[in-house]
PyMOL commands that place a pseudoatom at each C-alpha (Angstrom):
pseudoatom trace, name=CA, resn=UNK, resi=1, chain=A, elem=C, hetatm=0, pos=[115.519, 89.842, 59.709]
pseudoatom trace, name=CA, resn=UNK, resi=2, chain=A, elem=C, hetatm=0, pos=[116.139, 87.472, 56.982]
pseudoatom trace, name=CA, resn=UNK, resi=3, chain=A, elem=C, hetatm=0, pos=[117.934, 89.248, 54.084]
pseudoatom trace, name=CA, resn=UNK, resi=4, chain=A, elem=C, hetatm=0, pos=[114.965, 88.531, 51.302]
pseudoatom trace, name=CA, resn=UNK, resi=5, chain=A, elem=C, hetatm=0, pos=[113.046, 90.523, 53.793]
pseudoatom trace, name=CA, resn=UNK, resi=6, chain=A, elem=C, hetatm=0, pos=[115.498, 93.749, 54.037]
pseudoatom trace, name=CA, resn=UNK, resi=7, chain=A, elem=C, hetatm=0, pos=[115.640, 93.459, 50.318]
pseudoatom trace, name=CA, resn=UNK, resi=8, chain=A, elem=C, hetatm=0, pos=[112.252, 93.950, 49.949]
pseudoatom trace, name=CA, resn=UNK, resi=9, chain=A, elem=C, hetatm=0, pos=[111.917, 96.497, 52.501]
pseudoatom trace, name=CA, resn=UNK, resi=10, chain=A, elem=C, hetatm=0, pos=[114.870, 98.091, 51.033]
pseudoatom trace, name=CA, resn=UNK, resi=11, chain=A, elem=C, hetatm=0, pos=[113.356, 97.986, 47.444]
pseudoatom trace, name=CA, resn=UNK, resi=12, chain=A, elem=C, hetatm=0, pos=[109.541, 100.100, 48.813]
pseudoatom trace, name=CA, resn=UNK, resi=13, chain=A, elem=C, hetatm=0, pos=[111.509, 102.537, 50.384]
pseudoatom trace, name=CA, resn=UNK, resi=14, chain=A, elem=C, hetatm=0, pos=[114.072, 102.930, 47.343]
pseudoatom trace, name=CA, resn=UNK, resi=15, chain=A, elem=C, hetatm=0, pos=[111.279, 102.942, 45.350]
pseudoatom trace, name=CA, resn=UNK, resi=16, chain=A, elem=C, hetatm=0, pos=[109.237, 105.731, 47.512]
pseudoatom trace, name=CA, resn=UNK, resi=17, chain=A, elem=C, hetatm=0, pos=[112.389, 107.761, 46.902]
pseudoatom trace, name=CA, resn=UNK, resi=18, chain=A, elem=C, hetatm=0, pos=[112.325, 106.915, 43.053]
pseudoatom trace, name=CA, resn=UNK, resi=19, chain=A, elem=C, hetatm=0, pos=[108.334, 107.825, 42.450]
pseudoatom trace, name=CA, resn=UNK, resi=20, chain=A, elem=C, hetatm=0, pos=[109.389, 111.350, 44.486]
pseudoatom trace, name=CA, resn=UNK, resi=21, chain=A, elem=C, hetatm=0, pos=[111.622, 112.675, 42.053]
pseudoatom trace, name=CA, resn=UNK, resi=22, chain=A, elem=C, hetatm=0, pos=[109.378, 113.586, 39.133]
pseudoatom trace, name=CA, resn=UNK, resi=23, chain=A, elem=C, hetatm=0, pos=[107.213, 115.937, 42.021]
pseudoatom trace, name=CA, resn=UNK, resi=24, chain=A, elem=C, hetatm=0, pos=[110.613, 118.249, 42.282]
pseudoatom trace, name=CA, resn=UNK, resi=25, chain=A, elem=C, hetatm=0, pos=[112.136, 120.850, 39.603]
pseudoatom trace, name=CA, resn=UNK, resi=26, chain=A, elem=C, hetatm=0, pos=[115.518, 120.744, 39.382]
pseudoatom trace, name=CA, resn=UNK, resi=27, chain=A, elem=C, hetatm=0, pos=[115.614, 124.200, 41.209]
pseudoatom trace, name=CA, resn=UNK, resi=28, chain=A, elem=C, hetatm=0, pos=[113.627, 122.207, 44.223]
pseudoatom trace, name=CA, resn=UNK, resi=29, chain=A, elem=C, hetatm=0, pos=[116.056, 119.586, 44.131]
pseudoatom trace, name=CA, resn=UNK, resi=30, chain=A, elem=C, hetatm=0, pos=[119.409, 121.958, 44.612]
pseudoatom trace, name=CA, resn=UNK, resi=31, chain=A, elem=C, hetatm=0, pos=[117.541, 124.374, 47.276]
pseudoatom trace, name=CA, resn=UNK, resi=32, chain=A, elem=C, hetatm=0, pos=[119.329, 124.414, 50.701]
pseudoatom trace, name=CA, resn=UNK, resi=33, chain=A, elem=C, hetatm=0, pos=[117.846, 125.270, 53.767]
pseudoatom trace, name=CA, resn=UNK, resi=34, chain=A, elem=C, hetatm=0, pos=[121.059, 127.059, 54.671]
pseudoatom trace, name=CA, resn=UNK, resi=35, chain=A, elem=C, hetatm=0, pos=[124.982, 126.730, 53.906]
pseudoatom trace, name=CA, resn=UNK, resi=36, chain=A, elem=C, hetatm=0, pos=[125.717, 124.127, 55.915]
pseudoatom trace, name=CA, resn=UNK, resi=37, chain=A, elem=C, hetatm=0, pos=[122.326, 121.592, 55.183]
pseudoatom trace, name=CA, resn=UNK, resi=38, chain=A, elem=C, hetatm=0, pos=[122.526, 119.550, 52.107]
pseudoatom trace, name=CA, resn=UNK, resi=39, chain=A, elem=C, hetatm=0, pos=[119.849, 119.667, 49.325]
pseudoatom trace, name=CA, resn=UNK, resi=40, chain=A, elem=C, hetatm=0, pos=[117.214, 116.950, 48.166]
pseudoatom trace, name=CA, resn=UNK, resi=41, chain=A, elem=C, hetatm=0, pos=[119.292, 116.320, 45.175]
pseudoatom trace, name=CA, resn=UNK, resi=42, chain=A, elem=C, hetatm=0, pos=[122.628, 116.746, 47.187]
pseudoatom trace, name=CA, resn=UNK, resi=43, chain=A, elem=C, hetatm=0, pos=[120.919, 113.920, 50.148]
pseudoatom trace, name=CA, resn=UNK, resi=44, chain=A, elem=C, hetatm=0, pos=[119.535, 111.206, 47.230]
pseudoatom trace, name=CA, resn=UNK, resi=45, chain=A, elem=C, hetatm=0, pos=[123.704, 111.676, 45.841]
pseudoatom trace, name=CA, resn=UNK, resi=46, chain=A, elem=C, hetatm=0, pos=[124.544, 110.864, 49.685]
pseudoatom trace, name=CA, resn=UNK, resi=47, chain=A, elem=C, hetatm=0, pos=[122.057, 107.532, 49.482]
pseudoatom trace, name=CA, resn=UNK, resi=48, chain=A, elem=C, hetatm=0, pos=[123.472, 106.142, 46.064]
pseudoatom trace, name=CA, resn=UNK, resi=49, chain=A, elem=C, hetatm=0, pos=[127.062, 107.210, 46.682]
pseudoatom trace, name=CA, resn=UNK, resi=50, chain=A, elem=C, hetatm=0, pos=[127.253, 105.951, 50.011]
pseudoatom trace, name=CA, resn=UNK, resi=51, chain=A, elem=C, hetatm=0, pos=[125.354, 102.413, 48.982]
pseudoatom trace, name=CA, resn=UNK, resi=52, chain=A, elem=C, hetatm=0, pos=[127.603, 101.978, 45.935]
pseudoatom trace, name=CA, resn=UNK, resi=53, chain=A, elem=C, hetatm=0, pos=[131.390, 103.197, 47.300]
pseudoatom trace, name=CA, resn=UNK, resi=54, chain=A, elem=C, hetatm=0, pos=[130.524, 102.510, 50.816]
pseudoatom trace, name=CA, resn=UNK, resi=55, chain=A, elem=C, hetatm=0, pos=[128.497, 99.800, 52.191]
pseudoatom trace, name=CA, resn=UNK, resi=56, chain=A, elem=C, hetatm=0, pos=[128.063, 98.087, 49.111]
pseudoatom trace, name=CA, resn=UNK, resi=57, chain=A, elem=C, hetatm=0, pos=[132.034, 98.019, 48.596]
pseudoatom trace, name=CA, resn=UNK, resi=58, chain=A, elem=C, hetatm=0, pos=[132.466, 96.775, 52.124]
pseudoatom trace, name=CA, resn=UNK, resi=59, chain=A, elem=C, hetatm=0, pos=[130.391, 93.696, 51.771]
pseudoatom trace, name=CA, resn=UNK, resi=60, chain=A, elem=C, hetatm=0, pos=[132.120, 92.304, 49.028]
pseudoatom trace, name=CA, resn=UNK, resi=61, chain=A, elem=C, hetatm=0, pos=[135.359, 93.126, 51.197]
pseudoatom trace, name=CA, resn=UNK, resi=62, chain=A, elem=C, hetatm=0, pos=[133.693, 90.898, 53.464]
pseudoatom trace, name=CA, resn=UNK, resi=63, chain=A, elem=C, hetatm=0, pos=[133.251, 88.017, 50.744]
pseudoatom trace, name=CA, resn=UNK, resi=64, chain=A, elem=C, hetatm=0, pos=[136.632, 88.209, 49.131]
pseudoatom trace, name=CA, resn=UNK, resi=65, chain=A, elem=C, hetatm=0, pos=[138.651, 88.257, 53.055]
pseudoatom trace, name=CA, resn=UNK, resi=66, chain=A, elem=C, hetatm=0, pos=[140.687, 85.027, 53.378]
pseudoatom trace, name=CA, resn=UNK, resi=67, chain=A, elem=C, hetatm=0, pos=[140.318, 85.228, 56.915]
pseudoatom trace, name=CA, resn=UNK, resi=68, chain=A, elem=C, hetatm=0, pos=[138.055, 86.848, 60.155]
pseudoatom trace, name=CA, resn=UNK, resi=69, chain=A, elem=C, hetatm=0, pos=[139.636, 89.967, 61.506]
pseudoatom trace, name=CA, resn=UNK, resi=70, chain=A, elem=C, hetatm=0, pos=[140.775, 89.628, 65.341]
pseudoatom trace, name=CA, resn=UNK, resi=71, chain=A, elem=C, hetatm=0, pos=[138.100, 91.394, 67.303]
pseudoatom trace, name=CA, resn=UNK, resi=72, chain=A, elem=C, hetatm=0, pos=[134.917, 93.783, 67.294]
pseudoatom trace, name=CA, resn=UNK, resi=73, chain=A, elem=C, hetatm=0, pos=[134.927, 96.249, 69.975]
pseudoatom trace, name=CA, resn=UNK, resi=74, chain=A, elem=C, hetatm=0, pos=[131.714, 97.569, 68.642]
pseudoatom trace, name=CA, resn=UNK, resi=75, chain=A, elem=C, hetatm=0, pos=[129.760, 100.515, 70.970]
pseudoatom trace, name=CA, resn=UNK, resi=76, chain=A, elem=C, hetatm=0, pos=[126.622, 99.465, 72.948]
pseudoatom trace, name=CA, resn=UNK, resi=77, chain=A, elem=C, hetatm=0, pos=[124.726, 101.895, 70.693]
pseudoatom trace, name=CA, resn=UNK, resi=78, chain=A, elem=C, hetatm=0, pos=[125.726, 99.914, 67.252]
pseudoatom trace, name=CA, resn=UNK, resi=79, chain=A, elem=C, hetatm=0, pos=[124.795, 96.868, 68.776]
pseudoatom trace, name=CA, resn=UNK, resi=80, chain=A, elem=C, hetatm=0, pos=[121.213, 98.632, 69.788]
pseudoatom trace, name=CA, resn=UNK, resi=81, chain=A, elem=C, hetatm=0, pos=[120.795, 99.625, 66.281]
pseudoatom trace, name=CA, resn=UNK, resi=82, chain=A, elem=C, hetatm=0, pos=[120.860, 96.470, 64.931]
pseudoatom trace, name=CA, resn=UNK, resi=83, chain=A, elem=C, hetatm=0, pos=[118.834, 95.149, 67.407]
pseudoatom trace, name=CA, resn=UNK, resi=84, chain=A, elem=C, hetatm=0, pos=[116.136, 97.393, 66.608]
pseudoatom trace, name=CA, resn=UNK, resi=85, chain=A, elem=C, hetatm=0, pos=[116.386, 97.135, 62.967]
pseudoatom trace, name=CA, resn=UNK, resi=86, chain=A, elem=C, hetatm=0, pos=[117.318, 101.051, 62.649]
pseudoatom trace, name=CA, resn=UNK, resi=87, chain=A, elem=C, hetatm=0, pos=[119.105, 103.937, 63.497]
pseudoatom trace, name=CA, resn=UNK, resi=88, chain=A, elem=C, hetatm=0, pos=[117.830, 105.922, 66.434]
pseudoatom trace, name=CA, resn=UNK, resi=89, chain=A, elem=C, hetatm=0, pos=[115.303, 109.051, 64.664]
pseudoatom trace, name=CA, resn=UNK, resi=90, chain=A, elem=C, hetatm=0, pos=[118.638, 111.559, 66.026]
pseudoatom trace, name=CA, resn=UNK, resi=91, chain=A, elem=C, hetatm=0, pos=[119.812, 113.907, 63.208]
pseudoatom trace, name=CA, resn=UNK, resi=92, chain=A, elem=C, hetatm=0, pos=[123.505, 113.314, 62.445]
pseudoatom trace, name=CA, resn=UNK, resi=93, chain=A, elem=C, hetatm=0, pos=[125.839, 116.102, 61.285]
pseudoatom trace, name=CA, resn=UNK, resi=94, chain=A, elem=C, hetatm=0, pos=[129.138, 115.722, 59.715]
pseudoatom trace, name=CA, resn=UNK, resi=95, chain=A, elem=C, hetatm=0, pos=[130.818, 118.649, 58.792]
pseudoatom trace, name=CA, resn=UNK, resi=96, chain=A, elem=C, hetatm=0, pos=[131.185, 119.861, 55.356]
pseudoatom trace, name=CA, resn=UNK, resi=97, chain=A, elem=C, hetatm=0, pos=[133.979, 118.299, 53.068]
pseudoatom trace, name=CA, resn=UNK, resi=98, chain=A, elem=C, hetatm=0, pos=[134.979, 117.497, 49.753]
pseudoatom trace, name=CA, resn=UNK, resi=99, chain=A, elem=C, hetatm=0, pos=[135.163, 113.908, 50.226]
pseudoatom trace, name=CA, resn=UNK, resi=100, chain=A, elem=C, hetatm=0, pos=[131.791, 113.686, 52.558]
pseudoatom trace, name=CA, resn=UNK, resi=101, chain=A, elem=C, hetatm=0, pos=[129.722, 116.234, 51.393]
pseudoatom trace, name=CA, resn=UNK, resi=102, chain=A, elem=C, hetatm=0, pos=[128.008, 115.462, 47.877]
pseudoatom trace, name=CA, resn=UNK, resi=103, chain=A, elem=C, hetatm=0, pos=[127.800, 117.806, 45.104]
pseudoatom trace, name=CA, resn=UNK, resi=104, chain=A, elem=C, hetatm=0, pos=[124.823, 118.842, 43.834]
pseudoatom trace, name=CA, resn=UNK, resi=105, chain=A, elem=C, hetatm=0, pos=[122.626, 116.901, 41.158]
pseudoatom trace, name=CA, resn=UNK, resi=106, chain=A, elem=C, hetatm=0, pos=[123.203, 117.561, 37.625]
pseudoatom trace, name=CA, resn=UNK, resi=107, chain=A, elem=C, hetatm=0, pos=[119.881, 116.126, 36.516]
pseudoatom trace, name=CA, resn=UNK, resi=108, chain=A, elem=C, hetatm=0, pos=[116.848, 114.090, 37.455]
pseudoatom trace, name=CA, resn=UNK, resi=109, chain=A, elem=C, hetatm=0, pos=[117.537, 111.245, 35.759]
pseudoatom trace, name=CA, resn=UNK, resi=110, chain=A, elem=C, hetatm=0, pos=[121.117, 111.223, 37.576]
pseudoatom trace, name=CA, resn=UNK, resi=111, chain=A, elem=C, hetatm=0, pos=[119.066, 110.555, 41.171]
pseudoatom trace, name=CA, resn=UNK, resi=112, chain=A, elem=C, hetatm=0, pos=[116.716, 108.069, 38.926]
pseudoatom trace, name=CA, resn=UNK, resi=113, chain=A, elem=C, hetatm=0, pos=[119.310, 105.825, 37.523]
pseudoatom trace, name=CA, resn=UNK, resi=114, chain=A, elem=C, hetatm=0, pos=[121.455, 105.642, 40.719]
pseudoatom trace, name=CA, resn=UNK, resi=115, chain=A, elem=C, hetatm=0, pos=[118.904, 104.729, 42.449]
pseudoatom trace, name=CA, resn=UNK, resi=116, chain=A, elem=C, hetatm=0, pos=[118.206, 101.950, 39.947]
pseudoatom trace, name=CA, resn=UNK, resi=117, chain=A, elem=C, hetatm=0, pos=[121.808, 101.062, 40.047]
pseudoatom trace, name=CA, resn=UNK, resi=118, chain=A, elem=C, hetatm=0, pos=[121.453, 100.317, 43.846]
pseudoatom trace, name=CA, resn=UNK, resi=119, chain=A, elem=C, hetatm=0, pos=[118.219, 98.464, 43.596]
pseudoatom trace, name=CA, resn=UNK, resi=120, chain=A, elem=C, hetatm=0, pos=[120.110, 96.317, 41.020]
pseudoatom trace, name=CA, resn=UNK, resi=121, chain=A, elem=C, hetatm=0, pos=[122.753, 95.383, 42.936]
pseudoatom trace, name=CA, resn=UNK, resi=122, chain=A, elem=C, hetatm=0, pos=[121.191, 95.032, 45.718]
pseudoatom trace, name=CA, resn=UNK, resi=123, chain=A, elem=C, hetatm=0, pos=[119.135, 92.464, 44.135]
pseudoatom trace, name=CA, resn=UNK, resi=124, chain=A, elem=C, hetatm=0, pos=[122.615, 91.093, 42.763]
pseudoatom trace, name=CA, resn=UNK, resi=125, chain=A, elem=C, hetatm=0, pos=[124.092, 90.510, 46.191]
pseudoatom trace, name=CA, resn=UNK, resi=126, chain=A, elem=C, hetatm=0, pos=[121.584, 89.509, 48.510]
pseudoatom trace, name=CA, resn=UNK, resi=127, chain=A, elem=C, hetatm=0, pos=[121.225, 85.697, 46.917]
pseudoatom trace, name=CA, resn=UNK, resi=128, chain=A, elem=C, hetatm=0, pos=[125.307, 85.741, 48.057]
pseudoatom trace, name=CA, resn=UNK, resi=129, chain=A, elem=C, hetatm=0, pos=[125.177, 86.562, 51.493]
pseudoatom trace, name=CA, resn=UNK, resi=130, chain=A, elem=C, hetatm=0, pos=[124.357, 83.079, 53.001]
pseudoatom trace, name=CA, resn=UNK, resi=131, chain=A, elem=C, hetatm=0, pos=[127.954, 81.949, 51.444]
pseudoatom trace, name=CA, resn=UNK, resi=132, chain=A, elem=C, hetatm=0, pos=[130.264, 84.482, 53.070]
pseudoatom trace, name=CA, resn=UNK, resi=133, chain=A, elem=C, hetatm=0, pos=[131.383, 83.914, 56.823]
pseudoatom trace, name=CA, resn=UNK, resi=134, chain=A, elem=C, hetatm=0, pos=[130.012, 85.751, 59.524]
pseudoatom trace, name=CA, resn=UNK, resi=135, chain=A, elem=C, hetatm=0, pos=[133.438, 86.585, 61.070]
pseudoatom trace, name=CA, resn=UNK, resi=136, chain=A, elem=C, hetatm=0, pos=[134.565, 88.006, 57.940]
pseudoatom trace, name=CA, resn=UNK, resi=137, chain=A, elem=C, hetatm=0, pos=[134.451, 91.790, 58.497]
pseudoatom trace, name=CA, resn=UNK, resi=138, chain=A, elem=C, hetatm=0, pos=[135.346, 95.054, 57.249]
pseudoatom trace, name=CA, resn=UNK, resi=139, chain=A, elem=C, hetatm=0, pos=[135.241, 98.348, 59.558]
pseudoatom trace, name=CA, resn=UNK, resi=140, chain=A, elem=C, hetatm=0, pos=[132.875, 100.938, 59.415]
pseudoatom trace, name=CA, resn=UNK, resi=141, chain=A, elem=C, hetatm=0, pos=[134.076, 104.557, 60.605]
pseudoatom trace, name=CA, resn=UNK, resi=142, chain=A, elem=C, hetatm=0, pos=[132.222, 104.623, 63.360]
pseudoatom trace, name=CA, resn=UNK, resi=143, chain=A, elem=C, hetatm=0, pos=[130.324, 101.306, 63.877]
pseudoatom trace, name=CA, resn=UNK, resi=144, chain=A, elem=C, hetatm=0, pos=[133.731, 99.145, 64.355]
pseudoatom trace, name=CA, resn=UNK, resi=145, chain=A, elem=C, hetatm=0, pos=[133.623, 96.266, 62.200]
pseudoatom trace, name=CA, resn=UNK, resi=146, chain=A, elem=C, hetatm=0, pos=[130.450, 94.812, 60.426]
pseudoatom trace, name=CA, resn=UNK, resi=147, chain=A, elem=C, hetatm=0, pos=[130.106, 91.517, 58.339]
pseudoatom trace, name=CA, resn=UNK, resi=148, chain=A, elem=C, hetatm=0, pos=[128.657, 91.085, 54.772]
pseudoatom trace, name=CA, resn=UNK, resi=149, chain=A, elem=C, hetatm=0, pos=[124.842, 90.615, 56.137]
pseudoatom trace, name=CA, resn=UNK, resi=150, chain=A, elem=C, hetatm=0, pos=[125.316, 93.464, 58.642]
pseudoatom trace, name=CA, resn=UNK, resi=151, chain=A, elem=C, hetatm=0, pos=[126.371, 96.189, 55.652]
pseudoatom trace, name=CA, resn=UNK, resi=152, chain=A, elem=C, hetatm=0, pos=[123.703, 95.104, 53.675]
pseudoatom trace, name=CA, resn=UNK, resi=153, chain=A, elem=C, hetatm=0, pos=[121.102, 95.818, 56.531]
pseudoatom trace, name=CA, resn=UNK, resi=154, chain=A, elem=C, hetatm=0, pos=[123.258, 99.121, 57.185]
pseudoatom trace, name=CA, resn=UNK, resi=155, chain=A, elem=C, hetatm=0, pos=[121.789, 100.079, 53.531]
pseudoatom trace, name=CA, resn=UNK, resi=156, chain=A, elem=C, hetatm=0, pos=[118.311, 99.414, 54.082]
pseudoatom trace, name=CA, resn=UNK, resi=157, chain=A, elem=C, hetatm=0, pos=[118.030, 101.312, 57.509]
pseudoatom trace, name=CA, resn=UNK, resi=158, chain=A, elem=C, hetatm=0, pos=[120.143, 104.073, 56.170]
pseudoatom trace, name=CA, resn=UNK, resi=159, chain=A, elem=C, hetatm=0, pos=[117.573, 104.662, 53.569]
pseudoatom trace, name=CA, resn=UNK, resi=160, chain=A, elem=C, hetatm=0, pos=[114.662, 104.557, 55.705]
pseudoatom trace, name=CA, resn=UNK, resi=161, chain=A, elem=C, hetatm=0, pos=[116.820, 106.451, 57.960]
pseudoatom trace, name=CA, resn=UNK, resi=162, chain=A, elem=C, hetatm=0, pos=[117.439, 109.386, 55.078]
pseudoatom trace, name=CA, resn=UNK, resi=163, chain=A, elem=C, hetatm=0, pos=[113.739, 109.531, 54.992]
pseudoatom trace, name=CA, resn=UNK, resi=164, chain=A, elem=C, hetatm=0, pos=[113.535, 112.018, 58.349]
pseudoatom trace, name=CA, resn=UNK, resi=165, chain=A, elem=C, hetatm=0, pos=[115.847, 114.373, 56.631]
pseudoatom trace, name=CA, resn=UNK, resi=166, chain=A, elem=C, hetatm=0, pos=[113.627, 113.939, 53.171]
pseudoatom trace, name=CA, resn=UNK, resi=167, chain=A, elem=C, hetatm=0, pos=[110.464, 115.068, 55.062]
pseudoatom trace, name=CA, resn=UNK, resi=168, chain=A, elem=C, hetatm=0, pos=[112.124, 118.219, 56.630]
pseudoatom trace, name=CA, resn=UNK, resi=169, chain=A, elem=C, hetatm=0, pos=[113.074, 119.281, 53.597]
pseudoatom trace, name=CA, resn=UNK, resi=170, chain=A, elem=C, hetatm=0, pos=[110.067, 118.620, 51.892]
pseudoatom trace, name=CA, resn=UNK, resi=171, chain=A, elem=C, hetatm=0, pos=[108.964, 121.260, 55.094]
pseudoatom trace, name=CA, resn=UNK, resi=172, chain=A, elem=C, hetatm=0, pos=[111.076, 123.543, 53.708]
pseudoatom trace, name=CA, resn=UNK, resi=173, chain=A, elem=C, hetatm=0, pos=[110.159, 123.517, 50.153]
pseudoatom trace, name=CA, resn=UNK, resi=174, chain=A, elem=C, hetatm=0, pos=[106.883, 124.000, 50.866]
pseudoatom trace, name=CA, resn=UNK, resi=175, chain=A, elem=C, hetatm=0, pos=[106.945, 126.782, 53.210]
pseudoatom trace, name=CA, resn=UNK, resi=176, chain=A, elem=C, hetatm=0, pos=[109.246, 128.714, 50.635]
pseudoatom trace, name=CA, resn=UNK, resi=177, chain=A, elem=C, hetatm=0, pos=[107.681, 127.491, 47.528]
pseudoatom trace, name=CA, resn=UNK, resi=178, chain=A, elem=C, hetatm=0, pos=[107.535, 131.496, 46.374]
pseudoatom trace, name=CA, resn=UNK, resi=179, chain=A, elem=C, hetatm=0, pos=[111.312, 131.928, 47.466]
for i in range(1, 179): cmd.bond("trace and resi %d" % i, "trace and resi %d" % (i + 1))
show_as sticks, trace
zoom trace
């Protein structure tokens, strides 16, 4: 998929998640399911942190390498993903830690204007991406090493991804609106 058209489909899903926030109370948005699940609040933190610090970080890594890195032993299931455009539907637990797990919203308009912040640059960096070397490539944890246009798809499709885990807890919510 061209980039314009990730950006765009990046931008309706960000903004799904931004026109969602006014329908929660800060009490909604800090609810757990249990211990060890993360919040609404704590999971729109996880989107905008890990855009930002992460992915976002890693593709202008990408632009400012001198050279390509060596080689890309990247798993059959990686190279699936991208095929398809998405991460497989599978739920994906990491366990709880301070550097992972996100703390919990302070406000509404914390969620609103990082999401804002990644729609902007996103917008910023997507006109750059046809200049910076496809062999140029910074590793992910667990994906092996991915090149500028590859971490900016990783954003989009974790979004949509993040989406799953936003209608299960919408689920919960619901179902223990009185709790």
């Amino acid at each position: 998929m061209i980039t314009k058209q990730l950006l765009e489909q990046f931008e309706n899903t960000a903004n799904y998640y931004l026109s969602e926030i006014p329908k929660y109370t800060m009490e909604q948005m800090t609810r757990k399911p249990s211990e060890d699940e993360w919040s609404l609040g704590q999971m729109y933190l996880h989107l905008v942190g890990s855009a930002l610090y992460m992915q976002l970080r890693n593709l202008e890594l990408c632009r400012e390498q001198e050279s390509a890195p060596v080689a890309n032993d990247r798993p059959e299931m990686v190279k699936a993903m991208f095929a398809a455009g998405s991460f497989p539907p599978d739920r994906i637990r990491v366990p709880a830690s301070p550097q992972y797990t996100p703390k919990q919203p302070e406000s509404l308009e914390e969620m609103e204007q990082g999401l804002r912040a990644v729609i902007a640059r996103m917008r910023e960096l997507e006109p750059t991406l046809a200049a910076i070397p496809a062999d140029r490539a910074v590793a992910h944890p667990r994906m092996g090493l991915l090149n500028a246009q590859e971490w900016f798809a990783l954003v989009e499709m974790h979004y949509r991804h993040h989406l799953l885990q936003k209608g299960r807890l919408d689920v919960f919510l619901l179902n223990n609106a009185s709790v």
